[in-house]
C-alpha positions in Angstrom: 26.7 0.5 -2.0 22.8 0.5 -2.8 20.1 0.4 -0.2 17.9 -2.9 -0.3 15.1 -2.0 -2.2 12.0 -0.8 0.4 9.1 -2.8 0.0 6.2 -1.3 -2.0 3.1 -0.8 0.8 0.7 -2.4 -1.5 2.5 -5.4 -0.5 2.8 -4.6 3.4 -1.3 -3.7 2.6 -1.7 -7.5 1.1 0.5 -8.9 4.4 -2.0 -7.2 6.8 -5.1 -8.2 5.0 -4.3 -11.7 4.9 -2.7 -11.2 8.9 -6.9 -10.3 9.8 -7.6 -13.6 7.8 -9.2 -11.3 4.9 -9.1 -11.2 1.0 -8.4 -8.5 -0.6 -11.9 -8.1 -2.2 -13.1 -8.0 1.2 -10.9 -5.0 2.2 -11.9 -3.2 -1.2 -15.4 -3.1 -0.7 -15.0 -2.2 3.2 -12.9 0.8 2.2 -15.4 2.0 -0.5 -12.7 0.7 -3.5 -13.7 -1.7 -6.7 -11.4 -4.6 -6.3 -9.2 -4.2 -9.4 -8.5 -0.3 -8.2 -7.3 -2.2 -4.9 -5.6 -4.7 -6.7 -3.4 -2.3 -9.1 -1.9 -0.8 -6.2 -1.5 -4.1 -4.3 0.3 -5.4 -6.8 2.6 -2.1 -7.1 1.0 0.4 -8.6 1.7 3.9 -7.2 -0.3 4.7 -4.0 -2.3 8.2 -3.7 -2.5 10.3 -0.8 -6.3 9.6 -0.6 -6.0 5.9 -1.0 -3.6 5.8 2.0 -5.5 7.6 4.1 -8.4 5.2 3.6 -5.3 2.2 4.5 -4.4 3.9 7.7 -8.0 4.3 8.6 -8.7 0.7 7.8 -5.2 -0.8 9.8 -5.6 1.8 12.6 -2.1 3.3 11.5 -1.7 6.6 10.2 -2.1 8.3 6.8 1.8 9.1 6.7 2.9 5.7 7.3 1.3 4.4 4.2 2.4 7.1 2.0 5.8 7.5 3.6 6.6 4.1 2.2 5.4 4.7 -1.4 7.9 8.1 -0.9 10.4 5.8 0.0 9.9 3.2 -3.0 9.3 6.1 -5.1 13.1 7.7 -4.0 14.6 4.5 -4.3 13.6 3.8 -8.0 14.6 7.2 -9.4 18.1 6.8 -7.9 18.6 3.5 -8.7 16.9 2.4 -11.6 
């Protein structure tokens, strides 16, 4: 039996920004990032170590949280797609 599908972080990203009451625009330019680039990856583009250390920073989590969930996504598609 296949696992569910783990959720790609750029949309646990999207559910926290809107959680503070933010746009995503917003959070681009606070973490330094031109809104599209933010928006690829939001809308499931493959997140880099360096972008999700800037998420953890800006969400007060951690650096591996973020990219633990894109390793996780990333397993899942090669062993079920």
């Amino acid at each position: 039996m296949k696992m569910r599908k783990p959720t790609h972080p750029g949309e646990r990203f999207a559910e926290f920004v809107l959680n503070q009451g933010l746009i995503i625009s917003v959070a681009a330019l606070a973490m330094g990032y031109r809104v599209q680039e933010l928006r690829e990856v939001v809308d499931g583009a493959p997140l880099s170590i360096e972008m999700a250390e800037k998420w953890g920073i800006f969400t007060d989590t951690t650096t591996e949280s973020w990219y633990n969930m894109q390793v996780a996504f990333d397993e899942w598609e090669i062993e079920n797609v």
